[in-house]
N, C-alpha and C positions, 0 to 999 in steps of 0.2 A: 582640493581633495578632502574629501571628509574620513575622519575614522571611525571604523566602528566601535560602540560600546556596548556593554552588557556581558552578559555570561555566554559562556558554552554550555553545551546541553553536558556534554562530559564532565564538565568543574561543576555544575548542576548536581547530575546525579551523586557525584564525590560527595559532595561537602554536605547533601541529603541523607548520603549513607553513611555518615561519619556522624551528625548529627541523630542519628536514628541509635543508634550503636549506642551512644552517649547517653540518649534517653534513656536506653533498656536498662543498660548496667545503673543509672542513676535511680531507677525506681525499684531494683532489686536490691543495691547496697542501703538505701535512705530506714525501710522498713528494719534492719536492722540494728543501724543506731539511734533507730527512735526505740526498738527494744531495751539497750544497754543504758540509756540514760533513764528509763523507767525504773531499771534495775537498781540502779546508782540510786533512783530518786527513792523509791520503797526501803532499800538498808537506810539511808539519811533519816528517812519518817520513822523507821525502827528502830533507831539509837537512841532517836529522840522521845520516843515513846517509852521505852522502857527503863527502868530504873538503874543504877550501878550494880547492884543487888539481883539481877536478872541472869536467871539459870539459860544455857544455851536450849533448850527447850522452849523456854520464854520468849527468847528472841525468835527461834525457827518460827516458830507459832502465828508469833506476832508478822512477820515478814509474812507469812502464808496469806494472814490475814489483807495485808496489801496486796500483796500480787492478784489476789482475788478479784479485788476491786480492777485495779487494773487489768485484767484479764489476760497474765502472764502464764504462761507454761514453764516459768524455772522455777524447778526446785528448791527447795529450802535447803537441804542435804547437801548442796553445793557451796552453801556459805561456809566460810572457817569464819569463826564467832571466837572473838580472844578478848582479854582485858589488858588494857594501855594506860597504866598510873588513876585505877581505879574506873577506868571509862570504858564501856562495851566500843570493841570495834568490829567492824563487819568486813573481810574481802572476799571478795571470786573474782574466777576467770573460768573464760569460758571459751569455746573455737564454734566459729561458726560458719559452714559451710556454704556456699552458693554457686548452683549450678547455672554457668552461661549456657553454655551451646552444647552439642556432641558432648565428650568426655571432659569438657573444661569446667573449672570449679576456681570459683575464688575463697580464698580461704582468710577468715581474718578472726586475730585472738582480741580477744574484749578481757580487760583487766578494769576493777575497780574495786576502792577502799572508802571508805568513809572514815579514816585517818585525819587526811588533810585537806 
Protein backbone atom coordinates (compact mmCIF):
# COMPACT_ATOMS: atom_id res chain seq x y z
CA UNK A 1 0.00 0.00 0.00
CA UNK A 2 1.49 3.26 -0.89
CA UNK A 3 0.95 6.62 0.93
CA UNK A 4 0.21 9.77 -0.24
CA UNK A 5 2.54 12.67 -0.09
CA UNK A 6 2.46 16.26 -0.71
CA UNK A 7 0.23 19.07 0.28
CA UNK A 8 -3.60 19.74 0.35
CA UNK A 9 -4.86 22.36 -1.65
CA UNK A 10 -6.28 23.67 1.93
CA UNK A 11 -2.69 23.86 3.85
CA UNK A 12 -1.79 25.30 0.32
CA UNK A 13 -4.06 28.05 0.29
CA UNK A 14 -3.16 28.47 4.33
CA UNK A 15 0.18 28.82 4.35
CA UNK A 16 -0.06 31.12 0.88
CA UNK A 17 -2.14 33.39 2.76
CA UNK A 18 -0.10 33.51 5.83
CA UNK A 19 2.78 33.96 3.63
CA UNK A 20 1.04 36.90 1.65
CA UNK A 21 0.08 38.61 5.01
CA UNK A 22 3.72 38.48 6.00
CA UNK A 23 4.83 39.99 3.04
CA UNK A 24 2.57 43.01 3.13
CA UNK A 25 3.09 43.94 6.80
CA UNK A 26 6.88 43.21 6.08
CA UNK A 27 7.23 45.77 3.13
CA UNK A 28 4.96 48.44 5.11
CA UNK A 29 6.95 48.06 8.45
CA UNK A 30 10.88 47.74 6.52
CA UNK A 31 10.24 51.57 4.86
CA UNK A 32 9.90 52.76 8.21
CA UNK A 33 12.97 51.66 9.96
CA UNK A 34 14.94 52.37 7.18
CA UNK A 35 13.56 55.99 7.92
CA UNK A 36 14.50 56.03 11.63
CA UNK A 37 18.10 54.80 11.06
CA UNK A 38 18.56 57.71 8.51
CA UNK A 39 17.39 59.71 11.18
CA UNK A 40 19.73 58.34 13.82
CA UNK A 41 22.38 58.44 10.85
CA UNK A 42 21.95 62.54 9.86
CA UNK A 43 21.82 63.68 14.02
CA UNK A 44 25.40 61.33 14.25
CA UNK A 45 26.63 63.31 10.91
CA UNK A 46 25.40 66.57 12.89
CA UNK A 47 27.27 66.07 16.00
CA UNK A 48 29.88 65.35 14.19
CA UNK A 49 29.82 68.25 12.05
CA UNK A 50 29.33 70.85 14.30
CA UNK A 51 31.49 72.32 16.81
CA UNK A 52 30.98 72.29 20.95
CA UNK A 53 30.29 75.91 20.47
CA UNK A 54 27.28 75.30 18.10
CA UNK A 55 24.06 77.38 18.83
CA UNK A 56 20.82 75.07 18.60
CA UNK A 57 20.17 77.00 15.36
CA UNK A 58 23.31 75.56 14.17
CA UNK A 59 22.65 72.24 14.71
CA UNK A 60 18.73 72.49 13.41
CA UNK A 61 20.33 74.03 10.21
CA UNK A 62 22.97 71.73 9.81
CA UNK A 63 20.48 68.52 10.37
CA UNK A 64 18.14 70.22 7.61
CA UNK A 65 20.98 70.15 5.72
CA UNK A 66 21.23 66.26 5.88
CA UNK A 67 17.83 65.42 5.72
CA UNK A 68 17.79 67.13 2.52
CA UNK A 69 20.33 65.13 1.00
CA UNK A 70 18.63 62.17 2.28
CA UNK A 71 15.32 63.30 1.32
CA UNK A 72 13.67 63.14 4.72
CA UNK A 73 10.36 64.88 5.57
CA UNK A 74 11.50 65.27 9.61
CA UNK A 75 11.57 68.15 10.93
CA UNK A 76 14.33 69.81 12.65
CA UNK A 77 11.90 71.24 15.39
CA UNK A 78 11.58 67.87 16.54
CA UNK A 79 15.06 67.53 17.82
CA UNK A 80 15.71 68.56 21.58
CA UNK A 81 19.49 69.60 21.01
CA UNK A 82 21.09 69.80 24.73
CA UNK A 83 24.88 69.75 25.88
CA UNK A 84 26.40 66.50 27.78
CA UNK A 85 29.85 67.65 29.55
CA UNK A 86 30.58 70.26 26.79
CA UNK A 87 29.21 67.75 23.81
CA UNK A 88 26.12 68.62 21.51
CA UNK A 89 23.76 65.85 21.99
CA UNK A 90 20.79 65.41 19.67
CA UNK A 91 17.35 63.10 20.64
CA UNK A 92 13.79 62.60 19.24
CA UNK A 93 10.93 60.46 19.18
CA UNK A 94 8.56 60.08 17.16
CA UNK A 95 5.17 57.73 16.51
CA UNK A 96 4.56 56.50 13.61
CA UNK A 97 1.43 55.31 12.12
CA UNK A 98 0.59 52.47 9.57
CA UNK A 99 -2.49 51.58 8.07
CA UNK A 100 -3.04 47.61 7.46
CA UNK A 101 -6.44 46.97 6.55
CA UNK A 102 -10.08 48.50 7.21
CA UNK A 103 -9.65 50.61 10.46
CA UNK A 104 -6.36 48.73 11.63
CA UNK A 105 -3.19 50.58 12.17
CA UNK A 106 -0.02 49.59 13.53
CA UNK A 107 1.43 52.00 15.58
CA UNK A 108 5.20 52.02 16.48
CA UNK A 109 7.30 54.78 18.56
CA UNK A 110 10.97 55.44 17.10
CA UNK A 111 13.19 56.87 20.02
CA UNK A 112 16.87 57.83 19.16
CA UNK A 113 19.89 59.62 20.89
CA UNK A 114 23.18 60.15 19.69
CA UNK A 115 24.33 59.91 23.52
CA UNK A 116 25.63 56.49 23.29
Amino acid sequence: MKYQRGVALSGLLFWSIVLVLGAVLTMKVVPTYLEYYKILKDAKATVAKVGSDATVADVRRTFDKFAEIDMLEFPSNQLDVSKDGGRVVIEFSYEKRIPLFWNVSLVIDYKGSTAG
